[in-house]
TIVO-768728 format. One record per atom (N, C-alpha, C): residue number from 0; z, y, x; residue in three letters; atom name. Coordinates in nm, 4 decimals. Layout:
N
[atom NUM, [Z, Y, X], "ALA", "CA"]
...
END
This chain:
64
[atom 0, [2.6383, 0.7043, 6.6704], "UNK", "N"]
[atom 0, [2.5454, 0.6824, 6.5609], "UNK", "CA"]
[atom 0, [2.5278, 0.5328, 6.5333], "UNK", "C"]
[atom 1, [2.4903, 0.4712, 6.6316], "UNK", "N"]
[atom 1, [2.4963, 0.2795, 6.6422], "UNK", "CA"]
[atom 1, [2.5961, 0.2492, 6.5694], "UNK", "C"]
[atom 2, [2.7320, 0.2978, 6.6273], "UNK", "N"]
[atom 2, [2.8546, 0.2287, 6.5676], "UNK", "CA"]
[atom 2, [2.8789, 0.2448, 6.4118], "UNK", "C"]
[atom 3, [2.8473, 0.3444, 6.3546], "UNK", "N"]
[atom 3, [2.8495, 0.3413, 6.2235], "UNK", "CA"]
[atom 3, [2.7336, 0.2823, 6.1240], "UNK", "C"]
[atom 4, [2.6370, 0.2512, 6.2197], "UNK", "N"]
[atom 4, [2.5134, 0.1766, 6.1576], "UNK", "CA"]
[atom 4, [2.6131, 0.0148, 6.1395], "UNK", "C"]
[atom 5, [2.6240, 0.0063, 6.2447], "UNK", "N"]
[atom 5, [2.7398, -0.1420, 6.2759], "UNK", "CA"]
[atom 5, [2.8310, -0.1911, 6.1439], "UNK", "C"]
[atom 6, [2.9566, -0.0137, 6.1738], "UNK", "N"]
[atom 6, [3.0638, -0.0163, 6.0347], "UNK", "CA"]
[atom 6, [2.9746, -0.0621, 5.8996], "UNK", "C"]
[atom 7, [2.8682, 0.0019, 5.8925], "UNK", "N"]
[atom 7, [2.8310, 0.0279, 5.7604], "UNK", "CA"]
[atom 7, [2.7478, -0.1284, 5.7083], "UNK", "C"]
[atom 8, [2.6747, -0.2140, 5.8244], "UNK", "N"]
[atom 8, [2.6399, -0.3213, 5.8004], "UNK", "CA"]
[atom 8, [2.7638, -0.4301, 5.8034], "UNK", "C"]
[atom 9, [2.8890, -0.4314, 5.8527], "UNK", "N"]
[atom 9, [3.0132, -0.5408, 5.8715], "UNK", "CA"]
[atom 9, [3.0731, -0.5082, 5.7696], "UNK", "C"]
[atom 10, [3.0862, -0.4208, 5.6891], "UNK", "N"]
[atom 10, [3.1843, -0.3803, 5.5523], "UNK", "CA"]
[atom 10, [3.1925, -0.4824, 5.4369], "UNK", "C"]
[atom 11, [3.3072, -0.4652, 5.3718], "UNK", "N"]
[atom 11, [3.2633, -0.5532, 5.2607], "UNK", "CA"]
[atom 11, [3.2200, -0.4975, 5.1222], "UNK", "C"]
[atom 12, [3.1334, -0.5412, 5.0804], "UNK", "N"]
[atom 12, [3.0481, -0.4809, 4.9762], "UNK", "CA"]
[atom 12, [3.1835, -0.4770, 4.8228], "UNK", "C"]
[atom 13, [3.1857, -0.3595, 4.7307], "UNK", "N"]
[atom 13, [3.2483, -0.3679, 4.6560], "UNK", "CA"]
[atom 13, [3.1722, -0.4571, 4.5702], "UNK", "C"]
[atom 14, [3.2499, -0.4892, 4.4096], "UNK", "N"]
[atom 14, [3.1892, -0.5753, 4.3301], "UNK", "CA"]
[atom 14, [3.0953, -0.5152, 4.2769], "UNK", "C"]
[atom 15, [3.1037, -0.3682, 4.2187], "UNK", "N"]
[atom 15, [2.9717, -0.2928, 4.1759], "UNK", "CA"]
[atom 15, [2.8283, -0.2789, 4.2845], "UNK", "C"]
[atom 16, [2.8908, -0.3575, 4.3777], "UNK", "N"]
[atom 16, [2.7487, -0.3166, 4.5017], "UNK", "CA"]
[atom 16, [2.6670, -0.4743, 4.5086], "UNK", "C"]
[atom 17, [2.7712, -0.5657, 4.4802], "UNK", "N"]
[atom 17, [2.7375, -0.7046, 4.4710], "UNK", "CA"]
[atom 17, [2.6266, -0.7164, 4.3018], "UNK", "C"]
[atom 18, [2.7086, -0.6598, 4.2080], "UNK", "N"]
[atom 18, [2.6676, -0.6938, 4.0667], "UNK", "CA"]
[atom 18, [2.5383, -0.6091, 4.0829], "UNK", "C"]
[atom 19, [2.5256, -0.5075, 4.1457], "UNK", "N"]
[atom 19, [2.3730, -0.4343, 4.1421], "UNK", "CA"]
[atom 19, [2.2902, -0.5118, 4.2226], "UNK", "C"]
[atom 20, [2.3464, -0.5358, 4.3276], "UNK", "N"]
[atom 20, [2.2453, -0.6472, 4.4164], "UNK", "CA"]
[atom 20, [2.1579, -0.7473, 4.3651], "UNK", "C"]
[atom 21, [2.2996, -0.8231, 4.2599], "UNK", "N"]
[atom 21, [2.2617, -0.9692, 4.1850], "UNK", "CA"]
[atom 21, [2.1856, -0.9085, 4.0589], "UNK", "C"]
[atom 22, [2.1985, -0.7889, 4.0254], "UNK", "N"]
[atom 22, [2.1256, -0.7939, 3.8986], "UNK", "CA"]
[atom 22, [1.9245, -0.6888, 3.9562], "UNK", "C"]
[atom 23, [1.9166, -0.6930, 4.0714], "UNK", "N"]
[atom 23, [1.7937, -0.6138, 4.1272], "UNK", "CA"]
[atom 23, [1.7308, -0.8020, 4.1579], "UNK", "C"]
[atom 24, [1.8326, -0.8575, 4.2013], "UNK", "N"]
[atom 24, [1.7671, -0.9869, 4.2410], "UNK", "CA"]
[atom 24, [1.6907, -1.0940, 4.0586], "UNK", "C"]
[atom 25, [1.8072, -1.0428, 4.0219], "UNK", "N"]
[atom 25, [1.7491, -1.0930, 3.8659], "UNK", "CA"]
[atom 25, [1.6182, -1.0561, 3.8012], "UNK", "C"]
[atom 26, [1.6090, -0.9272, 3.8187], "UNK", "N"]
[atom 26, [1.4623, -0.8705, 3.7176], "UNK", "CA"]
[atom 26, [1.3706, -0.8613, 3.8371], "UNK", "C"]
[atom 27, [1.3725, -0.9269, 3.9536], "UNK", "N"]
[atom 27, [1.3008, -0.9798, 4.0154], "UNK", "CA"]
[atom 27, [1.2238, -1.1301, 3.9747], "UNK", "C"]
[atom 28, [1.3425, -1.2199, 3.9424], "UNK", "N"]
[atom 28, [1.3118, -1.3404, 3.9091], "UNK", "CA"]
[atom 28, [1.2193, -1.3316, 3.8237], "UNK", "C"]
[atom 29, [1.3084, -1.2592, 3.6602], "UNK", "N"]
[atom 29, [1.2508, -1.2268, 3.5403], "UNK", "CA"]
[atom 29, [1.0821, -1.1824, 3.5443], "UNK", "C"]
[atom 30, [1.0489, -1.0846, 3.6288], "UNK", "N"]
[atom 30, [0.8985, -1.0372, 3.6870], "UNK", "CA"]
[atom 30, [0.8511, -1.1306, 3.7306], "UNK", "C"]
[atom 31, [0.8932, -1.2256, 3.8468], "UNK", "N"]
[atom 31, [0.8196, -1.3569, 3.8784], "UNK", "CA"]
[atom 31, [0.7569, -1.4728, 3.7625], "UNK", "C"]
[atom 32, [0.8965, -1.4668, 3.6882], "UNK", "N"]
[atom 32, [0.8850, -1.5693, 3.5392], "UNK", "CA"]
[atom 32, [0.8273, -1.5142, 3.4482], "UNK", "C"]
[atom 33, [0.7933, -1.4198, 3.4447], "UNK", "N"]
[atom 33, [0.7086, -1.3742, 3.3557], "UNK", "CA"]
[atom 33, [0.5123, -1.3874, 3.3714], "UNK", "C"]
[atom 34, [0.5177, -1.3669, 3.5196], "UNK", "N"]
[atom 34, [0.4033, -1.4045, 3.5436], "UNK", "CA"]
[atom 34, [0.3970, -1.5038, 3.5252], "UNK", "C"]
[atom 35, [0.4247, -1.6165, 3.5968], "UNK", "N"]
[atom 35, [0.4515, -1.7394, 3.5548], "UNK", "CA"]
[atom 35, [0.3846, -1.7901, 3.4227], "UNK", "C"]
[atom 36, [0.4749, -1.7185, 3.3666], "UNK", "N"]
[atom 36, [0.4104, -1.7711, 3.1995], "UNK", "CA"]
[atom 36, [0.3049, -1.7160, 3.1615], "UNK", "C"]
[atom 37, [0.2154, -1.5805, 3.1821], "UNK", "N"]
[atom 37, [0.1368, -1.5190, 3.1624], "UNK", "CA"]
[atom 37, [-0.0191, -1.5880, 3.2023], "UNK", "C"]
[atom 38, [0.0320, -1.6559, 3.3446], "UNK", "N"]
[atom 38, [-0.0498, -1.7345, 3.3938], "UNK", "CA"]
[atom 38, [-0.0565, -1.8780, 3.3034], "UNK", "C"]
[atom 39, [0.0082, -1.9365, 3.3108], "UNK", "N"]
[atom 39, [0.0222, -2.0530, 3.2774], "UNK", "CA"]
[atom 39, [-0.0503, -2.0653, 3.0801], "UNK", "C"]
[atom 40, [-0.0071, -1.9545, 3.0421], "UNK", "N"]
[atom 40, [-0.0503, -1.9043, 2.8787], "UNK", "CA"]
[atom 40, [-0.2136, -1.9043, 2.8724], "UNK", "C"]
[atom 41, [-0.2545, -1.8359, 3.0041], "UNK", "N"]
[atom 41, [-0.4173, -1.8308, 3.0205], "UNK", "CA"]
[atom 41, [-0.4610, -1.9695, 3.0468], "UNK", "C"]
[atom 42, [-0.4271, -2.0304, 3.1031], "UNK", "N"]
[atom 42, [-0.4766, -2.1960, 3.1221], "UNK", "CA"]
[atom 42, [-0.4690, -2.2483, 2.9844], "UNK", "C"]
[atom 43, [-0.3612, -2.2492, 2.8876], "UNK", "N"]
[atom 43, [-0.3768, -2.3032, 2.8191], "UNK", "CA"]
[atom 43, [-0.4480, -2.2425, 2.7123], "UNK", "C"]
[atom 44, [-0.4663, -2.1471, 2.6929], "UNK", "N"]
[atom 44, [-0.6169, -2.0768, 2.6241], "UNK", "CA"]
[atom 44, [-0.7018, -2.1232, 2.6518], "UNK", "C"]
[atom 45, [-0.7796, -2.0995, 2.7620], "UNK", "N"]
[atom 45, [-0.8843, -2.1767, 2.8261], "UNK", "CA"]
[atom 45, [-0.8972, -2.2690, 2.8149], "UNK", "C"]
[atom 46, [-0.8201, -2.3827, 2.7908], "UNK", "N"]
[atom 46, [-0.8210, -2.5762, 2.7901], "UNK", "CA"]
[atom 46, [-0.8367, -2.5546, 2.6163], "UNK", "C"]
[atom 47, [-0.7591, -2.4661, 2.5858], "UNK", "N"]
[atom 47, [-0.7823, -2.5003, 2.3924], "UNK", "CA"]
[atom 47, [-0.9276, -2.4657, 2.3736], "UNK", "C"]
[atom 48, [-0.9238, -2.3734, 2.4326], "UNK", "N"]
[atom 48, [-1.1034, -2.3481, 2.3772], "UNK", "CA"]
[atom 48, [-1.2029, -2.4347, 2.4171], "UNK", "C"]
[atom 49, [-1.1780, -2.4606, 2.5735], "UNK", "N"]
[atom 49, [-1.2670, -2.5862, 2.5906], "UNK", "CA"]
[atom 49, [-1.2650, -2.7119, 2.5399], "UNK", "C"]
[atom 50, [-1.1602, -2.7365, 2.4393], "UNK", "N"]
[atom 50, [-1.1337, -2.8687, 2.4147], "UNK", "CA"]
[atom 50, [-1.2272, -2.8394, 2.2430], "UNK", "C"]
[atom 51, [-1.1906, -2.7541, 2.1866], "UNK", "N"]
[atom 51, [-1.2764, -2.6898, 2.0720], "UNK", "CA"]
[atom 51, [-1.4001, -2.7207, 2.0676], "UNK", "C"]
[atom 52, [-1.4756, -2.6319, 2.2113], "UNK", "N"]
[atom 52, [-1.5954, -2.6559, 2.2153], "UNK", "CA"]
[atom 52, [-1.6698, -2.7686, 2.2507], "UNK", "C"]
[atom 53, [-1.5695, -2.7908, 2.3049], "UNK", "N"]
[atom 53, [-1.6410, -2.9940, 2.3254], "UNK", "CA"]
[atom 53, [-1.6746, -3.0781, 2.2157], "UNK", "C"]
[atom 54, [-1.4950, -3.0432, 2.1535], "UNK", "N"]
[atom 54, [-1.5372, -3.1508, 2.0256], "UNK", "CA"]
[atom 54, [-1.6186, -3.1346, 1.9022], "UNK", "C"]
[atom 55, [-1.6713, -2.9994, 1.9468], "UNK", "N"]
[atom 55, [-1.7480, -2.9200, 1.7997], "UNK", "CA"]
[atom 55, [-1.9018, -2.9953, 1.8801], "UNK", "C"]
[atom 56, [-1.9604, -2.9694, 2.0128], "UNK", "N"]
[atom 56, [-2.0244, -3.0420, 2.0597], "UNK", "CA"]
[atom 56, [-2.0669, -3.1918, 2.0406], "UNK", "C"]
[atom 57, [-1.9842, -3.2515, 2.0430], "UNK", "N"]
[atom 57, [-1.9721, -3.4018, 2.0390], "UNK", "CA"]
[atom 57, [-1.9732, -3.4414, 1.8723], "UNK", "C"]
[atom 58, [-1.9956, -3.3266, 1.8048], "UNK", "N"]
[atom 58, [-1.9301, -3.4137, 1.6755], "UNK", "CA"]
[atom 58, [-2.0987, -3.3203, 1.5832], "UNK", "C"]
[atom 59, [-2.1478, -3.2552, 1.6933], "UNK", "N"]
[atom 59, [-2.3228, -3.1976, 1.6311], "UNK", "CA"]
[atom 59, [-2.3934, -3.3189, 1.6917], "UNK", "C"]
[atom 60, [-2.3662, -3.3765, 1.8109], "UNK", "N"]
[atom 60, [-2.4045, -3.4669, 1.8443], "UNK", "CA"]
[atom 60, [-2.4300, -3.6174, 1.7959], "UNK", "C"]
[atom 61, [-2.3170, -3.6257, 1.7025], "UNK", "N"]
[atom 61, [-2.3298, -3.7429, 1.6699], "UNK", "CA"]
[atom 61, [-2.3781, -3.7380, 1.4838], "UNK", "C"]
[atom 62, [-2.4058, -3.6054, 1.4671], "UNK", "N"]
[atom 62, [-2.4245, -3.5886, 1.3488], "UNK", "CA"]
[atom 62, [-2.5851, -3.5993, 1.3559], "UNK", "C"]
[atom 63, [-2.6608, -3.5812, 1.4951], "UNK", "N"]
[atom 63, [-2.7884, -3.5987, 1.4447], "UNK", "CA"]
[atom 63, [-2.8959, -3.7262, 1.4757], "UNK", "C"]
END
């Protein structure tokens, strides 16, 4: 039973076993990079609005 656990881990992978590998490793990335940006999209929401409300602030401020 070992020994074919062995065979089956020392083999060499065909190219269809490689290209599925590399492409499970891809829409991995893609899921990572996507958060990524999802995150990064919310910060910059947040900074636009705060920058909005500041200057709408600052500019009642100096109006009175």
């Amino acid at each position: 039973m070992w020994m074919m656990t062995i065979k089956r881990a020392l083999r060499r992978l065909t190219p269809a076993e490689v290209a599925a590998k590399e492409l499970a490793d891809a829409e991995l990335e893609l899921l990572s990079a996507l958060s990524h940006r999802d995150y990064a999209q919310s910060i910059i929401d947040y900074n636009t609005a705060r920058v909005k409300r500041l200057r709408a602030f600052l500019a009642k401020q100096e109006a009175v």
